[in-house]
KEFI-960057 format. One record per atom (N, C-alpha, C): residue in three letters; x negated, y negated, z negated. Coordinates in Angstrom, 1 decimal, padded with zeros to 4 digits. Layout:
[atom "Ala", [X, Y, Z]]
...
***
This chain:
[atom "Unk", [013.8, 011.7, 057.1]]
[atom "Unk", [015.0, 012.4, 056.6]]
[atom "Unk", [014.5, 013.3, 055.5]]
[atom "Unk", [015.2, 012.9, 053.8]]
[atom "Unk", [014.9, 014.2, 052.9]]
[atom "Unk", [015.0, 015.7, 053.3]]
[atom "Unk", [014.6, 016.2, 052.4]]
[atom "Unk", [015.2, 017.7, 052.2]]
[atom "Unk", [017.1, 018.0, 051.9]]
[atom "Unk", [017.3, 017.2, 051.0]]
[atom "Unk", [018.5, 016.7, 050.7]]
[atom "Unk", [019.2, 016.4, 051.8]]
[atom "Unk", [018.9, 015.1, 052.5]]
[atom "Unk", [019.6, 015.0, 053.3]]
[atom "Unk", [019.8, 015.6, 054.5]]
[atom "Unk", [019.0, 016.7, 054.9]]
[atom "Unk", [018.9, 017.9, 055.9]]
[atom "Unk", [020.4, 019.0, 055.1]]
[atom "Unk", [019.8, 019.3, 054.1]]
[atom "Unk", [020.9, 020.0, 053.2]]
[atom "Unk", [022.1, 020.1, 053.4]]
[atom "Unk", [022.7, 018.6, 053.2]]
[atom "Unk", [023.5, 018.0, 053.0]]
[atom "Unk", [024.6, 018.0, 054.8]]
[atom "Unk", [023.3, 018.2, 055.6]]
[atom "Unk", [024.3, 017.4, 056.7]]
[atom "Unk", [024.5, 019.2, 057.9]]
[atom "Unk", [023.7, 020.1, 057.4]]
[atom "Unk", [023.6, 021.4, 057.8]]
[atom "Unk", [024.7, 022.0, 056.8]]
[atom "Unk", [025.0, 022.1, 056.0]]
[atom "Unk", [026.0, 022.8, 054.7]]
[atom "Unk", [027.3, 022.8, 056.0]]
[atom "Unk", [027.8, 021.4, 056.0]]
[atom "Unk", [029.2, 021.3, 056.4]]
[atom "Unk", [029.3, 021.8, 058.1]]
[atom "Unk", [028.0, 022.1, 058.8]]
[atom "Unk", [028.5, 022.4, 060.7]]
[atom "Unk", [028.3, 024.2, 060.1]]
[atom "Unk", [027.6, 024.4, 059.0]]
[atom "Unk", [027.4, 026.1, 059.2]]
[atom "Unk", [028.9, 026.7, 058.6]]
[atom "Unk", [029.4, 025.7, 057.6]]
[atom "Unk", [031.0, 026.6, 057.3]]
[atom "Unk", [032.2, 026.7, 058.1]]
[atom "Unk", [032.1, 024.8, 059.2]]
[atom "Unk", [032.4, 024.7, 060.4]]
[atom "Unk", [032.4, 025.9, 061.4]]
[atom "Unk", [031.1, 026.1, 061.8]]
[atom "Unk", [030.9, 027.1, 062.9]]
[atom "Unk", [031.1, 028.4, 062.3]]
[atom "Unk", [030.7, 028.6, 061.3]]
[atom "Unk", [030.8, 030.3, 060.9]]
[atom "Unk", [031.8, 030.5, 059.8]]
[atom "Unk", [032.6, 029.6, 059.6]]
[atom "Unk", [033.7, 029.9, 058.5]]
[atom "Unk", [033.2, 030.7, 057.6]]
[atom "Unk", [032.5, 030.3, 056.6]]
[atom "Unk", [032.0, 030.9, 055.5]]
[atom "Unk", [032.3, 029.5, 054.3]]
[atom "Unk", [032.9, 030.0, 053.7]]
[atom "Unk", [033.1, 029.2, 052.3]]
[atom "Unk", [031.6, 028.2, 051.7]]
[atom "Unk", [031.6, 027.3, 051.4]]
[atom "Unk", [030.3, 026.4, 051.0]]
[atom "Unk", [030.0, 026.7, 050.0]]
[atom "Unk", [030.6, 027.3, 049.0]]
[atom "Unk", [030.1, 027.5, 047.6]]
[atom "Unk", [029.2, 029.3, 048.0]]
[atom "Unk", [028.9, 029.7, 049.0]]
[atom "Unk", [028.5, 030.6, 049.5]]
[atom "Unk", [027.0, 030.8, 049.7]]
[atom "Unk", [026.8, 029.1, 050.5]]
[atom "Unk", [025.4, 029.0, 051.0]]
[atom "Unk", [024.8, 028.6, 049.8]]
[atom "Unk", [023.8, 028.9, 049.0]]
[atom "Unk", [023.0, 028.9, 048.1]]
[atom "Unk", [021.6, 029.0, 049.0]]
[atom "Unk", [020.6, 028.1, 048.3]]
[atom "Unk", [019.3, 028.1, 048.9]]
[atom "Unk", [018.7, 029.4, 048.5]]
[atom "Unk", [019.0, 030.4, 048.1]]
[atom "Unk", [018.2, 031.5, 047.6]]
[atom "Unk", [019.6, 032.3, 048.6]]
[atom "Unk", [020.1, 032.3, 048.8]]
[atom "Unk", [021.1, 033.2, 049.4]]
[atom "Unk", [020.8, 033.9, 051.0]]
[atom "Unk", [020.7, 034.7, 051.4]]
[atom "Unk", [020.5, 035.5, 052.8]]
[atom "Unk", [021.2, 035.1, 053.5]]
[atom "Unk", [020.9, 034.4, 054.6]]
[atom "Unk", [021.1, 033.4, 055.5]]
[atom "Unk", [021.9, 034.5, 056.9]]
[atom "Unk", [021.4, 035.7, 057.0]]
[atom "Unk", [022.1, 036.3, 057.8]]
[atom "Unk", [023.3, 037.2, 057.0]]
[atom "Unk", [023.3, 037.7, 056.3]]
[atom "Unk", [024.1, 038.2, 055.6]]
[atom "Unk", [025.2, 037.6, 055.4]]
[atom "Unk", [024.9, 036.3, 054.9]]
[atom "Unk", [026.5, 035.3, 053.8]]
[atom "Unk", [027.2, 034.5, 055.3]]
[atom "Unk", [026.4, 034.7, 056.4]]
[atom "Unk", [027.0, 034.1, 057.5]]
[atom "Unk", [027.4, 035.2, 058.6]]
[atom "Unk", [027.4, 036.2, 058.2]]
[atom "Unk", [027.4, 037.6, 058.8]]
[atom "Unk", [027.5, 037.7, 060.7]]
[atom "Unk", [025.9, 037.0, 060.9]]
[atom "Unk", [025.0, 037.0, 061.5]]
[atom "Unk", [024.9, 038.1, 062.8]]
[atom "Unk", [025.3, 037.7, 064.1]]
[atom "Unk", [025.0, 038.7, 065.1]]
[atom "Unk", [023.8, 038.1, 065.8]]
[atom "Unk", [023.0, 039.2, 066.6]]
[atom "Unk", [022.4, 038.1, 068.0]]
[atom "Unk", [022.8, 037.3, 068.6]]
[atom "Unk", [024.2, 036.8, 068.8]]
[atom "Unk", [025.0, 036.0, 069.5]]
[atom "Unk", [025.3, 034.9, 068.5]]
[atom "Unk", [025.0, 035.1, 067.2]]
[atom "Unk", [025.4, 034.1, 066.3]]
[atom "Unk", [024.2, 033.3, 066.5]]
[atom "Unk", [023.2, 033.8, 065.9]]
[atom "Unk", [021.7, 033.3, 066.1]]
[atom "Unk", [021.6, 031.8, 067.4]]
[atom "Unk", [022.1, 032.4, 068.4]]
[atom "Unk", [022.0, 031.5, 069.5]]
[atom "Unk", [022.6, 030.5, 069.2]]
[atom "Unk", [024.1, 030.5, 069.0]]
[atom "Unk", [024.9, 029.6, 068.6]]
[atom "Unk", [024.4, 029.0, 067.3]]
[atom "Unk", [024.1, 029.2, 066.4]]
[atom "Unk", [023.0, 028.7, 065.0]]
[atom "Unk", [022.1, 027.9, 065.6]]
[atom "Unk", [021.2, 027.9, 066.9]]
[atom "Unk", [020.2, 027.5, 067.2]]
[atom "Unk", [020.6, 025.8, 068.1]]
[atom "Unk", [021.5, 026.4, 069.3]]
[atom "Unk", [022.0, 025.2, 069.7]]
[atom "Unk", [022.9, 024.4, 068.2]]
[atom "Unk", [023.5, 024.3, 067.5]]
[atom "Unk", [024.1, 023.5, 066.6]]
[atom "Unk", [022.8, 023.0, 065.8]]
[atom "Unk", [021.7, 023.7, 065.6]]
[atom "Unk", [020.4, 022.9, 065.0]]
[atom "Unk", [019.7, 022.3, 066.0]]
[atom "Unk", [019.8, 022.9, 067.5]]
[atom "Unk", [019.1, 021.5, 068.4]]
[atom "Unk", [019.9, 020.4, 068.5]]
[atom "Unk", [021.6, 020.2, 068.6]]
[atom "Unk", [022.5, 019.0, 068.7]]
[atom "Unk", [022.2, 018.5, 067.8]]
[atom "Unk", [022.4, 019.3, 066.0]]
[atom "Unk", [022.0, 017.9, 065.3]]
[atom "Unk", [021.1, 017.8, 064.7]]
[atom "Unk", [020.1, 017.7, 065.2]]
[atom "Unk", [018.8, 017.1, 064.7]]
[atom "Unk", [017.3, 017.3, 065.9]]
[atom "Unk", [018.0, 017.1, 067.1]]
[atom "Unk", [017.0, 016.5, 068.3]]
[atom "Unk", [016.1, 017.2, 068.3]]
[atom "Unk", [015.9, 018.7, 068.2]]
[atom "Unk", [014.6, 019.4, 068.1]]
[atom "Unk", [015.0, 020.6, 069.5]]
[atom "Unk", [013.5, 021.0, 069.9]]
[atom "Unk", [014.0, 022.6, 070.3]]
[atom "Unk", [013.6, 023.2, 069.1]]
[atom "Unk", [014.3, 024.3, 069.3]]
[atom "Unk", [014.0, 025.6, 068.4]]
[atom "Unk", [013.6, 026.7, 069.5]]
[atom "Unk", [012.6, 027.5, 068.6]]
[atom "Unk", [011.7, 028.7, 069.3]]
[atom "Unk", [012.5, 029.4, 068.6]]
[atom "Unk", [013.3, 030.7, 069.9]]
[atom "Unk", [013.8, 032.1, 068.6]]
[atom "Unk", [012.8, 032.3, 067.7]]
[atom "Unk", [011.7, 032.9, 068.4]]
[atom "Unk", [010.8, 033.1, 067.6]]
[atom "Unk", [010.6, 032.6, 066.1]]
[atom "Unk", [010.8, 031.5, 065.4]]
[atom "Unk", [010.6, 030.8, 064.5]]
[atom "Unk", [011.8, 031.4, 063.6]]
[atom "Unk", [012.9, 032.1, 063.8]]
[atom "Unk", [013.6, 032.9, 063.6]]
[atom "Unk", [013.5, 033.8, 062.7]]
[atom "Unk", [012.5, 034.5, 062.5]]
[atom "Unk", [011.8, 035.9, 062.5]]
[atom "Unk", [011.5, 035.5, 060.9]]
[atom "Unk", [011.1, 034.7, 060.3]]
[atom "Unk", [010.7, 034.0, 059.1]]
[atom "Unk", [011.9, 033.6, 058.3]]
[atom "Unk", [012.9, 033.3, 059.2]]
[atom "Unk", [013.6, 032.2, 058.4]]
[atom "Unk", [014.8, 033.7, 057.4]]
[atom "Unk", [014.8, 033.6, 056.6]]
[atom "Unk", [015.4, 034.8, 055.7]]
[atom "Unk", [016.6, 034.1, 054.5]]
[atom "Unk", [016.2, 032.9, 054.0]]
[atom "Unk", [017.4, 032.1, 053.3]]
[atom "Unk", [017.7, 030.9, 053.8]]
[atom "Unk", [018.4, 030.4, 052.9]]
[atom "Unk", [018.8, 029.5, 053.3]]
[atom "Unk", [018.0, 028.4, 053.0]]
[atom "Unk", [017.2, 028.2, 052.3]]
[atom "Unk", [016.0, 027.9, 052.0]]
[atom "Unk", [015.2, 027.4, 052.7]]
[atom "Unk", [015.0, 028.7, 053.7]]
[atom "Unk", [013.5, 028.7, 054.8]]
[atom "Unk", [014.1, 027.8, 055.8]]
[atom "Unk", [015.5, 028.1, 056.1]]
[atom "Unk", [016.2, 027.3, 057.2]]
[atom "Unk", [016.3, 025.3, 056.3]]
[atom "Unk", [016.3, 025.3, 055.7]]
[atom "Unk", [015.9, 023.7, 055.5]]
[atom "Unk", [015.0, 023.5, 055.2]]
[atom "Unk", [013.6, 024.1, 055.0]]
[atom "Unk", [012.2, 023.6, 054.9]]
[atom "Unk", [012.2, 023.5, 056.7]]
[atom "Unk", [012.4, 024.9, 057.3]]
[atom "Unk", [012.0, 025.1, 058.8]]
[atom "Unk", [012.5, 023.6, 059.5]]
[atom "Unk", [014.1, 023.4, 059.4]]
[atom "Unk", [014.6, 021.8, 059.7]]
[atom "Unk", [013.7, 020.8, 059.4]]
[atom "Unk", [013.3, 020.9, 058.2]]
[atom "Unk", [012.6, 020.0, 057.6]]
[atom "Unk", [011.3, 019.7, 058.0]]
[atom "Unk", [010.3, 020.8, 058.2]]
[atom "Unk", [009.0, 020.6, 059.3]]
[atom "Unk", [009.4, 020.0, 060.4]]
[atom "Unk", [010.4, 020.7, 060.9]]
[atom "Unk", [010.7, 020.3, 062.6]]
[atom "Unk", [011.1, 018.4, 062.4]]
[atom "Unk", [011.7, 018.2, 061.7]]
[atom "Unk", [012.1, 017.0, 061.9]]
[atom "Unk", [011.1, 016.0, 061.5]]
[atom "Unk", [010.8, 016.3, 060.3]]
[atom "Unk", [009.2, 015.4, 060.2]]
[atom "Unk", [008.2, 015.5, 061.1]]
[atom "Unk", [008.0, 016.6, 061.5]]
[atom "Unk", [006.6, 016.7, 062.8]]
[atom "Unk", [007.5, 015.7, 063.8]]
[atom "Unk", [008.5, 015.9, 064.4]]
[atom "Unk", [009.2, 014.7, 065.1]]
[atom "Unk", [008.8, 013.0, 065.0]]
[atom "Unk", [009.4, 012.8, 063.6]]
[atom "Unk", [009.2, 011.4, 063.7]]
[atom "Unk", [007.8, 011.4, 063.5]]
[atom "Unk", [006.9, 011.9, 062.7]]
[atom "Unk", [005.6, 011.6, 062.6]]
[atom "Unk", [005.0, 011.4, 064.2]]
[atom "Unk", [005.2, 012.0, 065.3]]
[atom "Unk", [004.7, 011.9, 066.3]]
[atom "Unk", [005.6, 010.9, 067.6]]
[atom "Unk", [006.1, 010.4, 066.6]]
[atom "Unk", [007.1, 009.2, 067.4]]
[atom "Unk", [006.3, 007.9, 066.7]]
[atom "Unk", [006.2, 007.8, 065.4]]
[atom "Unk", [005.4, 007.1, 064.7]]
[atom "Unk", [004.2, 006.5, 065.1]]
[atom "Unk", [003.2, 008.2, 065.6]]
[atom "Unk", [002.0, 008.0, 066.1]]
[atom "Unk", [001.9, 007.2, 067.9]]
***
């Protein structure tokens, strides 16, 4: 799976789940801020990225993630390290 197509398929559950307008999430844009982000959001953020895309997520991993950006590279390791090790 691209970068793109991670992009692409996270855009439409985060305006879903957090009602935030799509022309909002910009990859340079503050990811807790434009989704105006509680500790309770976070969790709920976390399970909708384990449903769609088969991964755990460590809160911890959290701590880094600052745009919107970090959150599709972070998808993006997680899911490649996946198939790579399905592969192997």
């Amino acid at each position: 799976m691209t970068q793109i197509e991670i992009t692409e398929k996270i855009v439409p559950f985060l305006v879903d789940e957090f009602e935030v307008d799509a022309e909002l999430i910009k990859p340079e844009a503050n990811l807790r801020e434009t989704l105006q982000l509680d500790s309770l959001d976070y969790i709920d953020l976390v399970v909708v990225i384990e449903g769609n895309f088969n991964f755990k997520v460590s809160l911890g991993d959290f701590q880094n993630i600052v745009t919107f950006n970090d959150l599709y590279c972070y998808v993006d390791s997680k899911v490649n390290a996946s198939q790579e090790s399905i592969t192997t």
